[in-house]
MARTOR-360358 format. One record per residue (C-alpha): x, y, z; residue in three letters. Coordinates in steps of 0.5 Angstrom, whole numbers, plus 500, padded with zeros to 3 digits. Layout:
<torkes>
XYZALA
...
</torkes>
This chain:
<torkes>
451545463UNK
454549458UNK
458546454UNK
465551456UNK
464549462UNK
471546464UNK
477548468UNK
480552465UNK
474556463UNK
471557469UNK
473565472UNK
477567477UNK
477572482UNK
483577481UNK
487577489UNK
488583492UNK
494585497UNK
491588502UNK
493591510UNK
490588516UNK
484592517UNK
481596525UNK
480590528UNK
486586526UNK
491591528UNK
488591535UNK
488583535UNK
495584532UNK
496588539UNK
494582543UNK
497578540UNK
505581541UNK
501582548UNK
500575548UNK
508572546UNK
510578551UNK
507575557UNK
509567554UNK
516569554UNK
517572560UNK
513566563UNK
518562560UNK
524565561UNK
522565569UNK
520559569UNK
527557566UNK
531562572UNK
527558577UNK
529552574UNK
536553574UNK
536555581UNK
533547582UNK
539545578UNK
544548582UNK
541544589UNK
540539585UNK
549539583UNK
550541589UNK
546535593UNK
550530588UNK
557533591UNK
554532597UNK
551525597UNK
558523593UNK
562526599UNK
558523604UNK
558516600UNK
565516600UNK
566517608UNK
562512609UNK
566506606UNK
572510609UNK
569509616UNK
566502614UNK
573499612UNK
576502618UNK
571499622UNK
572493619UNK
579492620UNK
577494628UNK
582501627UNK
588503624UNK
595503626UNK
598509624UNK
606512625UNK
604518632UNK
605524628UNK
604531630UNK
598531626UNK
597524629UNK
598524636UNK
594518639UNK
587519640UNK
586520649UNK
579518648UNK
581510647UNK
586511652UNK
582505656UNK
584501650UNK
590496652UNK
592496644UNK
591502643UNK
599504642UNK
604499640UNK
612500638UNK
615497633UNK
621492633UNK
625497629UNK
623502635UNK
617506631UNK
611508635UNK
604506632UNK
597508635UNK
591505633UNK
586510629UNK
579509629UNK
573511624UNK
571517628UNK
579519628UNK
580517621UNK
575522618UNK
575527622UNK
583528618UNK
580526612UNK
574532613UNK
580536614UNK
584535608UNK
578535604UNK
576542606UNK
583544605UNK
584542598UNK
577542595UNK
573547599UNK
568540602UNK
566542609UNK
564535613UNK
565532620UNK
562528625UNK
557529629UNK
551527635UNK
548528640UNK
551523645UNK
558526643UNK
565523646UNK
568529643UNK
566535646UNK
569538639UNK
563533635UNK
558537639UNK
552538634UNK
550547633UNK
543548633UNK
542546625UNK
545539625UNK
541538632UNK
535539629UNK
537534622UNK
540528628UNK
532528631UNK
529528624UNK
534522623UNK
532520629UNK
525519627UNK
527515620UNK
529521615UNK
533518610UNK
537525609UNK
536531611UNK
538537607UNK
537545606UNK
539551602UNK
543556608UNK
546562608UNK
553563611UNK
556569612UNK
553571605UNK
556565602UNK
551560599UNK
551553602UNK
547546602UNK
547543608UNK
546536608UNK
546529614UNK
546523614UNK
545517619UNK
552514622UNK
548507624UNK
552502630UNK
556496626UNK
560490629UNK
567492630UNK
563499633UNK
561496640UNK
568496642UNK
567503644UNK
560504643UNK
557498647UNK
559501653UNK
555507652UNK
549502650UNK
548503642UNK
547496639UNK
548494632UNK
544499627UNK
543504632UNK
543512629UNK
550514633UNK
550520629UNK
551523623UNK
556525617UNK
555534617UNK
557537609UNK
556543607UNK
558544600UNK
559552597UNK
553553592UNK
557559589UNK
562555585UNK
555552582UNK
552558580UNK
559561577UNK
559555573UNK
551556571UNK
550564570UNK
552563563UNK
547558561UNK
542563565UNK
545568560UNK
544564554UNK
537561556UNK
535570557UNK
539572551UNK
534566547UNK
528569550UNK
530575548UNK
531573540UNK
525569540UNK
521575543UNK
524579538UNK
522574532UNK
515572535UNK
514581534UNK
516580527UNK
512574525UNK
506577528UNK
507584524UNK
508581518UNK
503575519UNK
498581521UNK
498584514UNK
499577510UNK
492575514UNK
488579509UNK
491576504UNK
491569507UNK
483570508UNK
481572501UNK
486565498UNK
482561504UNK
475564500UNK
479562493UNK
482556494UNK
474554498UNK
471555492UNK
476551489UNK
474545493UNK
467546492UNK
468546484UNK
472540485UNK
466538489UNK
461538484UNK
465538477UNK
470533474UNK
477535475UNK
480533467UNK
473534463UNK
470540466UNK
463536466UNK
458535471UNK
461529477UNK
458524480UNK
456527486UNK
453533482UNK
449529477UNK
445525482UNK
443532485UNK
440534477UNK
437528476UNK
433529484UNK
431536482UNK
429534475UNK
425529476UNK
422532483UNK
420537477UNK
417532472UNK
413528477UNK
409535477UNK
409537470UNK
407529469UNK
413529463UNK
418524462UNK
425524463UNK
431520460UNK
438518463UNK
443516457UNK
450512459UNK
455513453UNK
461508453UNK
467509449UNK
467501444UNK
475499445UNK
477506450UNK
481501454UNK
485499447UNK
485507445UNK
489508452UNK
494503452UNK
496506444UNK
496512445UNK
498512452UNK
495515458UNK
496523456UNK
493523450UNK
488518453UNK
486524458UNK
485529451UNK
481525448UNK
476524454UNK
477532454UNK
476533447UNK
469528447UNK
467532453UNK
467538450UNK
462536443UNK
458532447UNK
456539452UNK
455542446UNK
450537442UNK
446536448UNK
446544450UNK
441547454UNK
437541453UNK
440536459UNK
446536463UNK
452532461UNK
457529466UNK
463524468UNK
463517471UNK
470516471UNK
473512465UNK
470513459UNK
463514462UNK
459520460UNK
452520463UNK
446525460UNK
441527463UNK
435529458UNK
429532463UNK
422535461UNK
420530454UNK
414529452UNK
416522449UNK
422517449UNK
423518441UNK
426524443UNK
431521447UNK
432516442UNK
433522437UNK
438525442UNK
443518443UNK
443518436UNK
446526435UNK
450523439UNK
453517436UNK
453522430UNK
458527433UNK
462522436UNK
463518429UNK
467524427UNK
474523427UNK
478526433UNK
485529432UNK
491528437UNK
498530435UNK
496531428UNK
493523428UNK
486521426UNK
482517432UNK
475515429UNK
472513435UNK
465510437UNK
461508443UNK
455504445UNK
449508449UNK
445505454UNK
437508455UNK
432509461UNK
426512461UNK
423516468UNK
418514470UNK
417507467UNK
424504467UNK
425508474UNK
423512479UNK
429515482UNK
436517480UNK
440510482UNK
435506479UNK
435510474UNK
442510473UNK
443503474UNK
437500469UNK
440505464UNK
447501465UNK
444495464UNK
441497457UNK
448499455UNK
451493457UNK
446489452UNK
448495447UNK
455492447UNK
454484447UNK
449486442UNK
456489437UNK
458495440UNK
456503437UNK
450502436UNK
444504443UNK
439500446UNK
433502451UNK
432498457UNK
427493458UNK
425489464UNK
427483463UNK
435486462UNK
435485470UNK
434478470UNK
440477465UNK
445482469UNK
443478475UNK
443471471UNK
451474468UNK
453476475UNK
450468478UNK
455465473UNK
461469475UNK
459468481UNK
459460480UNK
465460475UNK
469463480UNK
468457485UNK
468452479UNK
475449480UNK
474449487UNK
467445486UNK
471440480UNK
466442475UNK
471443469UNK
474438467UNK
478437460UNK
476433452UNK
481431448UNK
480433441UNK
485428436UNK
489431431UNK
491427425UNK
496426420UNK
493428414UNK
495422410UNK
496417414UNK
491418418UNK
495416425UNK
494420431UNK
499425433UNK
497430438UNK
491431442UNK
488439443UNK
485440451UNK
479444451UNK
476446457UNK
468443459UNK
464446465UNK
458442468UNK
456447473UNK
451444479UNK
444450477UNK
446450470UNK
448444467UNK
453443462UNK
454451460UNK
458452452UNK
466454452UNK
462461448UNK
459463454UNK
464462459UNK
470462456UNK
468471454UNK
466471460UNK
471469464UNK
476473459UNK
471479461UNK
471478469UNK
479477469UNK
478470470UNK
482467465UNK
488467468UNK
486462474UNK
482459468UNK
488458464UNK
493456469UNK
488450472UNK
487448464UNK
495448463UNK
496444469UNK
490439468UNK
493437461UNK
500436463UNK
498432468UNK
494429463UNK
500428458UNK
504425463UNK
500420465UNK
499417458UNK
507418458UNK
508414463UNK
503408460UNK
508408455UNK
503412449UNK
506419448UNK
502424445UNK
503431444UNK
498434448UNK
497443445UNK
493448451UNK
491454448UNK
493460451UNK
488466452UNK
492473451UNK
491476458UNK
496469459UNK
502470455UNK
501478456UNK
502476463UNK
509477466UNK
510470470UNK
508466464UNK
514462463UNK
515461471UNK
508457471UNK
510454464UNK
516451468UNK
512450474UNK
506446471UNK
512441468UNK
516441473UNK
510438478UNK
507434474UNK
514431470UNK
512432463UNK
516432457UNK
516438456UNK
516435448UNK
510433448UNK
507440451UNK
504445444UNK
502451446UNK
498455442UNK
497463441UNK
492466437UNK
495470431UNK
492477434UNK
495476441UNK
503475439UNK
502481433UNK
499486440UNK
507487441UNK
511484437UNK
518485441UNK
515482448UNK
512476444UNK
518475441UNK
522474447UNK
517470450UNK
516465444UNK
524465444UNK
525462451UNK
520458451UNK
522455445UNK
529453448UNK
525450453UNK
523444448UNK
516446449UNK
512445441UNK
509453439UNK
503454434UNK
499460431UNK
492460432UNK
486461428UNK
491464423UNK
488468417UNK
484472422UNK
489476425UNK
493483421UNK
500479421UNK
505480417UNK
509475413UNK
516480416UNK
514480423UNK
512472421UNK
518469420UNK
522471427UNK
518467431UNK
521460433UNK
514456431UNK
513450428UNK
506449427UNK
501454423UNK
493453425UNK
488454419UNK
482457422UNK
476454421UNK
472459418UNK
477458412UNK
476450413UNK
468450412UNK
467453405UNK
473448402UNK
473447397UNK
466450394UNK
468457395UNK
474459390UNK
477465395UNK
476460402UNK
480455397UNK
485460395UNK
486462402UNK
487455405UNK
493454399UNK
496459400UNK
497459407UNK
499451406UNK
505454401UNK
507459405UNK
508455411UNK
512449408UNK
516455405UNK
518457413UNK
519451415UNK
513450419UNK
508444420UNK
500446417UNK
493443422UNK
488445419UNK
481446423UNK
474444423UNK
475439419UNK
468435418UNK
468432411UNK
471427406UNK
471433401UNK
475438406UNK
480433408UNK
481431402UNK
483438399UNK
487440404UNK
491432404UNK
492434396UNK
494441398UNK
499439403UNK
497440409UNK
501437414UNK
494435420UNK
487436421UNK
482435426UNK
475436426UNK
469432427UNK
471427421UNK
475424427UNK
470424432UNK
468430438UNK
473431444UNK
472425448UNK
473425456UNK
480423458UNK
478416460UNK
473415452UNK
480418449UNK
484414453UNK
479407450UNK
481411443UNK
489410444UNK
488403445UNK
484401440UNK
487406435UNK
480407431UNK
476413429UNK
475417434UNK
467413437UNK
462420439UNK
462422445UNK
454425448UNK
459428454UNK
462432449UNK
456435445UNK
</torkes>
């Protein structure tokens, strides 16, 4: 890949407008043909469902109408008729003539005359039509009334309603007004077999049926302007529908040319990393198919180089992510003009820079290549007018031995870089075959440390720690042992980094808080108090619910939180020294005892040193083991006592391991001192035998 290759650099077709060609403006034209025929469809379709709509009301009306007959007749049939006053308007009904009761005279004189269902609604039909335009009335086939006789359309529904129809109903014409006939069944009830009974009807019987008409006119006035909205919309939309074809017609041609761009495009982002410009993924495991498809016919060599930025992560998180974008991309660029046209460059995403170097004659020109590369890398970057040097690490797999294929090769190449970093960063490293078995023995010990809690293989030795001149035992330091089933015992400098590596520390460090207080507590409760300090790892104290698991850990196992010490390298509180402060200050307040370790190996300033509330400063055994022989160890470890006691601070040192150290640091103040000269860490049961018998701490084989 050429070296300006990226994004921005990459060529970009200049778009035209152009009009809709022969064959669109036809396609344009069948299209409005189209929308035309569509709208047209659907304003028919709107039309005949208004004419549903209407029947629809009208059946309604008719329905309610008939509805409220019905109870009008039920009720007047459960009373056995109705006594009215004889009126012109109701005169006595000459069809219950044979009834005795039919009439009745008042004590006042008035005349009274018995109204039965058939009579009552056939005035009630009458007002109705009067004052609301509702035709109805009573008909059968087996009339009383000769006036009930039905005409030849409710003939026709009484014999449908005869043979079980529910309702009959019709859409008719009459006279030119639009009406909707309707029936329905007029069944036999108790009280009517007073009159009915003779005729033989028993009870349920159809005697006939309850005739409507209702005028659909009065509907389609109400309706015809919803018809008028429903045609002017179709027009409006018919109109839009044209002007959208005309102008989406001459913008197609556009469209398809940005289609074309914008495919491009994607197929770009397909094959090259989008912040770098450099080959991706995808695209280098192509270049490497190809290449060595052609190397195993030329029977030459052909190397993938894996470069990693030492410490990207630290980069990042100080400069911030943008920046950190523009260093990728700055790298990027020197290493494509370093290989040239020699290879292909590429990005795996984060800081990873795969390179593929095809057609050499032996693997020393990939060495000489990973070499340049470092060279180039070494010189400073700029960003916002600041010095970045950086450096990476370059892991080497050679085609065909170390890998006959591009994953392989890829993944063997990753191998080497990883040994390439534990062995000191910025520096390169070719594979080799026992690399394998490292990586897969590394990912078997992480496997176990992950079930190691579960499985109760840690368990925890308690160092003492001493005062410096009386020599009695003040504190105990909790340190983490791990006896795995495979491997037996397994060294705090292997799975400790490992577990800080994997993200495994934070389980790792909450069980060994735990464990301690649990611990302490214990003693407590068998009246010996002893204050019992639990290192934690930075990823703990950067965690953002560490006092919530600090208060948890007391909380459960009730230990005096006096007797609790937790201990902070010296790096990890300067990283942020605002956060850091916040926190120590709330734990302080807890009553929880706080001390720096491994002081003297960090950057720490004595102006930031003074703020935090601690009250203990740990002197890192480095210091401790050249005391006194060596003059600048010597002159280190007194004057961190001195500053110490001028900030009101206790001094452990540690590593302690012979009469002359201790007795160098009892001379020079130091407060307490732990080390061998006092015995190895010991299990909780042989510390607990020390406790009692207050003696030297006796060795422990457990602890070795």
């Amino acid at each position: 890949m050429k070296p300006s290759s990226s994004p921005a650099a990459e060529p970009h077709r200049e778009i035209r407008p152009v009009g809709p060609s022969h064959s669109l403006r036809w396609g344009a034209l069948a299209l409005a043909a189209a929308w035309t025929l569509a709208v047209g469809v659907g304003l028919a379709w709107n039309l005949s469902r208004e004419k549903k709509d209407i029947l629809a009301l009208a059946r309604i009306q008719a329905r309610t109408f008939s509805d409220k007959m019905l109870v009008y007749r039920h009720w007047n049939a459960r009373h056995g008729g109705v006594y009215v006053e004889v009126s012109p308007e109701t005169a006595p009904n000459p069809y219950l003539a044979g009834v005795l009761e039919r009439d009745l005279v008042t004590p006042s004189g008035r005349m009274l005359t018995m109204v039965n269902p058939a009579y009552m609604l056939r005035e009630v039909f009458a007002l109705e039509s009067r004052f609301y335009g509702l035709g109805g009335r009573i008909t059968s086939l087996q009339p009383i009334n000769p006036s009930n006789a039905p005409d030849l359309w409710e003939e026709q529904a009484l014999r449908a309603l005869a043979r079980g129809a529910a309702e009959v109903s019709e859409a008719v014409d009459s006279d030119g007004d639009g009406l909707l006939r309707m029936m329905r069944p007029l069944l036999v009830e108790p009280a009517c077999l007073k009159c009915h009974g003779r005729q033989g009807y028993r009870v349920g019987d159809l005697r006939g049926g309850l005739s409507m008409s209702v005028s659909l006119e009065p509907l389609r006035a109400v309706r015809r302007s919803h018809v008028l909205g429903a045609s002017a919309g179709a027009a409006v939309l018919w109109l839009c529908g044209l002007v959208v074809i005309r102008f989406g017609a001459r913008r197609l041609g556009s469209s398809l040319l940005e289609g074309r761009q914008a495919a491009d495009l994607a197929h770009y982002l397909a094959h090259y990393d989008s912040l770098t410009g450099l080959a991706n993924q995808a695209q280098f495991h192509n270049k490497v198919r190809l290449a060595l498809a052609q190397v195993q016919k030329s029977h030459d060599l052909a190397a993938v180089l894996l470069v990693d930025l030492d410490h990207f992560k630290k980069i990042n998180h100080a400069l911030g992510h943008a920046q950190g974008d523009r260093l990728l991309q700055q790298i990027g660029r020197r290493l494509a003009a370093e290989v040239g046209e020699r290879g292909t460059v590429a990005r795996l995403g984060g800081a990873v820079f795969p390179v593929l170097l095809p057609c050499i004659a032996h693997s020393s020109e990939a060495a000489h290549l990973a070499r340049s590369l470092s060279s180039v890398l070494s010189a400073p970057f700029y960003l916002r007018e600041k010095e970045v040097a950086v450096t990476a690490s370059i892991g080497i797999a050679i085609y065909p031995s170390d890998g006959e294929d591009g994953p392989t090769l890829l993944q063997n190449a990753e191998s080497a870089l990883h040994s390439a970093k534990t062995s000191g960063k910025n520096g390169l490293c070719f594979y080799t075959r026992g690399m394998n078995a490292d990586a897969m023995d590394r990912i078997l010990l992480e496997n176990d440390l992950r079930r190691a809690i579960e499985r109760r293989e840690l368990h925890l030795h308690y160092q003492p720690q001493v005062d410096a001149r009386s020599g009695r035992l003040v504190g105990a330091e909790a340190l983490a042992r791990w006896n795995n089933r495979r491997l037996g015992a397994v060294s705090p400098e292997v799975f400790i980094p490992l577990a800080e590596e994997t993200g495994l520390i934070r389980p790792l460090g909450e069980w060994v808080l735990f464990d301690a207080c649990r611990q302490g507590r214990r003693w407590q409760q068998q009246g010996l108090a002893l204050p019992v300090a639990v290192n934690l790892s930075p990823a703990q104290f950067h965690q953002v619910d560490l006092v919530q698991v600090v208060q948890s850990a007391l909380a459960e196992t009730g230990l005096d939180p006096a007797l609790l010490v937790l201990e902070v390298t010296e790096s990890t509180v300067m990283r942020d020294v605002g956060e850091a402060l916040e926190t120590l200050k709330v734990l302080r307040e807890m009553g929880i005892g706080l001390a720096i370790d491994d002081f003297g190996t960090g950057y720490s300033s004595l102006a930031s040193l003074k703020t935090f509330p601690i009250d203990t400063l740990k002197i890192d055994r480095s210091f401790v083991r050249d005391t006194p022989q060596d003059a600048n160890s010597a002159a280190i470890v007194s004057a961190i006592i001195a500053m110490a006691h001028n900030l009101s601070m206790k001094v452990l040192a540690e590593g302690v391991e012979s009469p002359g150290q201790l007795e160098f640091l009892r001379d020079h103040g130091c407060s307490v001192v732990q080390g061998l000269l006092f015995g190895s860490p010991l299990c909780s049961s042989a510390f607990f035998d020390y406790l009692l018998q207050g003696r030297p701490c006796p060795q422990d084989p457990e602890s070795r």
